[in-house]
N, C-alpha and C positions, 0 to 999 in steps of 0.2 A: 689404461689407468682405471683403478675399480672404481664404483659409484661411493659416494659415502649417505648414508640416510641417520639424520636423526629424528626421532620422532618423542614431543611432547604431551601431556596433555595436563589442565586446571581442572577439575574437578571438586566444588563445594557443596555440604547437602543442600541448602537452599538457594547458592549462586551459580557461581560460573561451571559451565559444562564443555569444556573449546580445548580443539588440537592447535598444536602447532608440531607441522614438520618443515623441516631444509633437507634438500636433495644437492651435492655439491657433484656436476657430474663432468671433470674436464674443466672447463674454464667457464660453465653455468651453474648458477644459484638460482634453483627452484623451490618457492617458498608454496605450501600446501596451509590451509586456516580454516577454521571454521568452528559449527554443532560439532561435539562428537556424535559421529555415527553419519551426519553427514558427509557429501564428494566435498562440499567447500570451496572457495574462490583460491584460484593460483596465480602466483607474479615469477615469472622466471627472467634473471639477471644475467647477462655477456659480462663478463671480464679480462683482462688484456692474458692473462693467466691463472692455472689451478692453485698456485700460493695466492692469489688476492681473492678468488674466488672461498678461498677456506677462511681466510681471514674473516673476509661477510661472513660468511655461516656462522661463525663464531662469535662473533658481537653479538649475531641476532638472538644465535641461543643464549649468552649470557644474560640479554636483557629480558626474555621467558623467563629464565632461571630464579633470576630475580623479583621478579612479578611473582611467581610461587609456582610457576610450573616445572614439572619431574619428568623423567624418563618413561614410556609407556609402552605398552605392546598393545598396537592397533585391533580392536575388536572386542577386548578382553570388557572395558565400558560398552555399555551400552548406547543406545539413542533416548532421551528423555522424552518422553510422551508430549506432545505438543495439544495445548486445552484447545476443546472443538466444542463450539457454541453447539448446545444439546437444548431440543426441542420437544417435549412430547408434543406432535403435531396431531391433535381431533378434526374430523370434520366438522365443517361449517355447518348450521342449519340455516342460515340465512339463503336467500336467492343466487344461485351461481351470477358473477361479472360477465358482462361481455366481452369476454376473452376474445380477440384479435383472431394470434396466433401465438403459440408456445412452443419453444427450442429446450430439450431435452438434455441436459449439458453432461449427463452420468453419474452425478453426484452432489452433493448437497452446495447449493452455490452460494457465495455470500456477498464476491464484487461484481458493481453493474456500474455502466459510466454510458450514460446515452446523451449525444449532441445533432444537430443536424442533419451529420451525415451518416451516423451508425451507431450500434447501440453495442454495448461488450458486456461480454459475464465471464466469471472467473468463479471456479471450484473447488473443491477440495482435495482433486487429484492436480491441482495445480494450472490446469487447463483455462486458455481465453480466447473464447472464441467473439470474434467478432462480426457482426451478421448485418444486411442492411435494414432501414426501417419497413420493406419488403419482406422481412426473414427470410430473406437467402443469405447462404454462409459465407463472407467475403474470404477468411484465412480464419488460423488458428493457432497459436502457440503453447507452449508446457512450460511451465516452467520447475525448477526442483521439489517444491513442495506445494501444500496448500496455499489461494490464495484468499485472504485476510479482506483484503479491499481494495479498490482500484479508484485515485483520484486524480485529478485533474490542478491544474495550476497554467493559466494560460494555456497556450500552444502546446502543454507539455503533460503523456497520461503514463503515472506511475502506479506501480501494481506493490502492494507487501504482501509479503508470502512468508509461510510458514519458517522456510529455513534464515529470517532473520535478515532478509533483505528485502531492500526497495527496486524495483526494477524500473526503468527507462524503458517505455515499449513506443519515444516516440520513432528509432532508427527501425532497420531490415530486421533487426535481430536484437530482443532485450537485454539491455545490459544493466550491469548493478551501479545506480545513484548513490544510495546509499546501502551501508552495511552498521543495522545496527547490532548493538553491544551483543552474542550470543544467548548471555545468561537471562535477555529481557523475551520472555513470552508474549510478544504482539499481539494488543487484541485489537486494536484501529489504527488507521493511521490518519493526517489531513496535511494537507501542503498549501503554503499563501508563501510567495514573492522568496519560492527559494527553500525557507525555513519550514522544515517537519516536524510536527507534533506528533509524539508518539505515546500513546497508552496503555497498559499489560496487565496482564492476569494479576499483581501482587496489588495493583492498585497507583503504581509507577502512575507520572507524566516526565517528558524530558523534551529537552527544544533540539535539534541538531538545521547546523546551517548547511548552506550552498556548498560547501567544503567538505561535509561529512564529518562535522566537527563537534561535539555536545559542545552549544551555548550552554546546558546548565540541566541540571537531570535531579528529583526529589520524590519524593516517596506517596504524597496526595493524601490524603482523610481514610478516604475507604480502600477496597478491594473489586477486584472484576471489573474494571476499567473499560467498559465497552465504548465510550462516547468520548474523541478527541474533536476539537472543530478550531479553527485559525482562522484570523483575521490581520489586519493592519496595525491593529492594539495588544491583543492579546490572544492567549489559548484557554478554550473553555473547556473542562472538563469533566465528565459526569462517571460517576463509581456507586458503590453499594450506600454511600453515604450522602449521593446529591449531585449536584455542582457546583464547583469550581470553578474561579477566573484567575489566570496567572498571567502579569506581564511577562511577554513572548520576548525581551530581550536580557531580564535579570532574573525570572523566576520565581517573583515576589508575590506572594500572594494577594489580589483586588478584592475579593471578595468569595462566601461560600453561602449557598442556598440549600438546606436538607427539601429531598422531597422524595420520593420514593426510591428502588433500586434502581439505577438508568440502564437500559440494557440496549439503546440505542441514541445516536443525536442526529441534527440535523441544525441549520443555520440561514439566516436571512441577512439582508443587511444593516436592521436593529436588534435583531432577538436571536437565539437557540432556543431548540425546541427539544425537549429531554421525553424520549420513551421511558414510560416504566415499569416497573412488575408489577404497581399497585392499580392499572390499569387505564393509567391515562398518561397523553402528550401532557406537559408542564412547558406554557410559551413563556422565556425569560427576559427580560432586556438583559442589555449587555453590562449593567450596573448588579445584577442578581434579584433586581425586581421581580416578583411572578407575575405577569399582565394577565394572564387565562390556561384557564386545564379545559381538557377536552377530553371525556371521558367514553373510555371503552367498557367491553363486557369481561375481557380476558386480557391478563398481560401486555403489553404492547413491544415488541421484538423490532421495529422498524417505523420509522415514519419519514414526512417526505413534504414539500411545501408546492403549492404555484407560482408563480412570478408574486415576489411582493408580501407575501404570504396569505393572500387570499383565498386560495383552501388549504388546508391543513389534511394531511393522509395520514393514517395507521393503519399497521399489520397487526395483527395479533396470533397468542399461540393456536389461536382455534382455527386458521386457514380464512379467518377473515379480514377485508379493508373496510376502513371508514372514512369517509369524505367529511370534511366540518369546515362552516364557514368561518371568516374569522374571528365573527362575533360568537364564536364555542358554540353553534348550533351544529345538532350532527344531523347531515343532509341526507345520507345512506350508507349501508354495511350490506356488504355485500359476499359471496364465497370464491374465494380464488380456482376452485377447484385442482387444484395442482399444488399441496403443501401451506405451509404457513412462510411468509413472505419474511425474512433474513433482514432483504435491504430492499431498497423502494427507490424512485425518482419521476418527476413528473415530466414530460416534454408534450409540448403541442398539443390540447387536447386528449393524450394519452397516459394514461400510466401505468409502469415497467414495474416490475417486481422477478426478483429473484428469490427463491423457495428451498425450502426441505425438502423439497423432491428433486431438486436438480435443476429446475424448471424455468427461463427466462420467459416470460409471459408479459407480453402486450394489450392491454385493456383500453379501451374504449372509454376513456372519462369524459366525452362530451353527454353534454343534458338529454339529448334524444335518448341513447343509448342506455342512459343507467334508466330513464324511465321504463325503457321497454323492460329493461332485464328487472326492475322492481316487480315486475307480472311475470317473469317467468318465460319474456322472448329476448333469447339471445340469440348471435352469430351461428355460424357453423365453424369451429374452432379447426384452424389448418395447422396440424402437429407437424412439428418439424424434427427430424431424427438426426441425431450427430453424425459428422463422415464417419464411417467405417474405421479409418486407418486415423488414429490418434496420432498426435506429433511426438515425433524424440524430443526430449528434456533441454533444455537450454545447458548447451557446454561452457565450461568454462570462456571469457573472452578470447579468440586467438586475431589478432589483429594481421593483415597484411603490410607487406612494404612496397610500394611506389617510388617512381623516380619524378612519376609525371603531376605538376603543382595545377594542371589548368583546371580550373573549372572547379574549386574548393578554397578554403580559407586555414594556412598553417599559425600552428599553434608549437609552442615550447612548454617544455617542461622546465622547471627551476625550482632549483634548493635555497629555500627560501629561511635563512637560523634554522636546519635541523627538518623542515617540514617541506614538502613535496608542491607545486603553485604551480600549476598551469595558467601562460599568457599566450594573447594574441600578438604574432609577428606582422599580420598583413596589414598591409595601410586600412586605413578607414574603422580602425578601435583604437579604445585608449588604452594605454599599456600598461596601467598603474591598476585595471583590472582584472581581475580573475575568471576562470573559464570553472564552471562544472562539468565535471570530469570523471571518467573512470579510475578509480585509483588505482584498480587493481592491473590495468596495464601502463599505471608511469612510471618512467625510469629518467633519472637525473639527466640532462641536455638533450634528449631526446626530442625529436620533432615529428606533428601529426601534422597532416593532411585530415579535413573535417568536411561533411558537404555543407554545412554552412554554421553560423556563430550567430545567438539574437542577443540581445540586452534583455535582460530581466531581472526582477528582484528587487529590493527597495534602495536600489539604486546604488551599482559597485560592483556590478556581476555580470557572467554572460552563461548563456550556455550553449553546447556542442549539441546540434543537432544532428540527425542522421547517421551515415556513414560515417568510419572512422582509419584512417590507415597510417602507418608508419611510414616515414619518410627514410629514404637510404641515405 
């Protein structure tokens, strides 16, 4: 029996850029999506036979068809240039930091997620490597394109990347959380109890839940959207025009503050703190009040808080940081020596920065240390070189199947009016909840094997942790 392939694609000049193909091959339906020019996420479908099997295919393309997608010959489009935060990065004249140690990541990095037990950066080749607060390389992963930024929510650290997706890196192997819309050029992302705030090059904001579902998606004031941040209340957003506050459940606009271009954010548990171009942090209550500027020499690309917000940090385009207390005095500026600092975070004493030069760098922010380095004595800086052998790209999901339940927590899948709702079977959850989930491998009645399920979210949700396997 031959293969049958169709192949889609949407194409608008300022919107959508996305394939869709169906592979009908035998009594499987293999759906192929994504960027054009992208590999794309695959769902491949069993059916009892090749007539049910063509029939799916053909719903699915009529409902493309519909949508406005045509017939196309793969290749013939192109790939749409994907915007990369561009730096002219000067050296510093200020005193070099007392840099630690710095890990070399190969390319311009922009996500850093440091906790207790390990610090991670993510590149432009898509690369996250994660290393201990030792700088030894613990592992490393790729993923398909560049990555955008890497956050945290609970228990749970997710990566955006270039190709339009949110990654799951907390299993063996990342998988896609979310997948947003193609035609949105991601410039940030932020996650609170489930719900993503996402930000883009046109100036977008949009809410998407646990589900992978736009709560509600609108167009924002300005443009170059660098600054998403979430909370409990709402999402605050900073563009070419200022920031923004939108309740996080309807979309409604709270309030707007102009202040210069934001080209970075940051968040406390009363305020946001908006980097700008016109050279200073802008600290905001979460009403749009301006409580204090903290002002730099050069643009500010990055900033970054201590517990409570007791110091206040920025990067700027010039390869320098600045320390300020809360009451807006600025304590020291100092030179990274390794690029101009992208993204920032403070942990323990220390402050992380990731760079235009590739560079995850470790600083020394206790008081002994910046005094010395104000004179000119610093550490002896221990460079750390990437493995050799770079990781292969993250493949599409391929899930195994098991017979054996012990020692994990199964889960169903269920057609719920029209829409796909993963629930927990195992005793000890409540059934009336949903699981977060990979969409891209559910198929109607189908049962996972999970290594475990937590509660999270603002209460009504769980999610799949670790390993994931199909049940026989």
């Amino acid at each position: 029996m031959s293969q049958e392939t169709t192949y889609l694609e949407l194409s608008e000049v300022d919107g959508a850029h996305k394939f869709y193909e169906v592979v009908v091959d035998g009594t499987t339906l293999t759906v192929r999506y994504g960027r054009i020019g992208d590999q794309g996420q695959v769902k491949a479908s069993a059916y009892p036979d090749n007539t049910r099997a063509r029939a799916a295919a053909a719903k699915k393309i009529g409902e493309k068809i519909r949508k406005g997608y045509a017939p196309a010959v793969p290749g013939v489009r192109q790939k749409r240039s994907v915007s990369r935060r561009q730096i002219v990065s000067t050296r510093s004249t200020a005193h070099t930091a007392p840099v630690l140690w710095r890990y070399d990541s190969g390319a311009p990095a922009f996500g850093i997620f440091v906790n207790g037990q390990h610090c991670m950066v993510g590149n432009e080749h898509g690369v996250i490597t994660t290393l201990g607060h030792d700088a030894r390389v613990r592992s490393q992963v790729r993923l398909p394109d560049g990555v955008k930024c890497i956050v945290a929510d609970d228990a749970w650290i997710y990566a955006g990347c270039d190709d339009g997706n949110v990654y799951d890196l907390s299993g063996k192997v990342p998988r896609v959380a979310y997948a947003i819309a193609p035609e949105i050029d991601i410039y940030w992302l932020d996650i609170h109890d489930g719900v993503l705030g996402v930000s883009d090059a046109d100036g977008g904001i949009a809410a998407i839940d646990h589900e992978d579902e736009f709560l509600w998606r609108r167009p924002g004031r300005g443009r170059s959207a660098w600054m998403v941040r979430c909370d409990t209340d709402a999402l605050y957003h900073g563009h070419s025009q200022g920031v923004t506050g939108y309740d996080w459940r309807t979309g409604r606009e709270l309030w707007h503050t102009r202040t210069g271009s934001v080209l970075f954010g940051w968040q406390e548990r009363g305020s946001v703190f908006a980097g700008t171009g016109t050279r200073e942090v802008v600290r905001l209550a979460k009403d749009g009040r301006v409580e204090r500027t903290y002002r730099c020499d050069a643009p500010v690309f990055s900033c970054a808080t201590a517990e409570g917000g007791r110091y206040v940090f920025a990067g700027d385009s010039q390869s320098s940081i600045y320390c300020f207390d809360a009451a807006g005095t600025r304590l020291w500026k100092l030179g990274t020596g390794c690029g101009s600092a992208y993204s920032m975070q403070y942990h323990d004493d220390r402050l992380y920065v990731v760079t235009t030069g590739g560079h995850l760098a470790c600083i020394d922010a206790s008081e002994p240390a910046i005094r010395a380095a104000q004179v000119g004595d610093v550490p002896q800086v221990l460079d750390v070189k990437a493995p050799r052998q770079a990781p292969r790209p993250v493949e599409p999901m391929v899930v195994e199947m098991t017979s054996d339940v012990g020692g994990g927590v199964v889960v169903q899948c269920l057609d719920d009016r029209g829409r796909l709702r993963v629930q927990v079977l195992s005793d000890g959850y409540r059934p009336d909840w949903s699981v977060q989930f990979p969409k891209g491998i559910r198929e109607p009645g189908a049962r996972y094997l999970v290594t475990e399920v937590r509660e999270a979210g603002r209460g009504g949700f769980y999610r799949a942790y670790g390993d994931i396997r199909r049940l026989r």
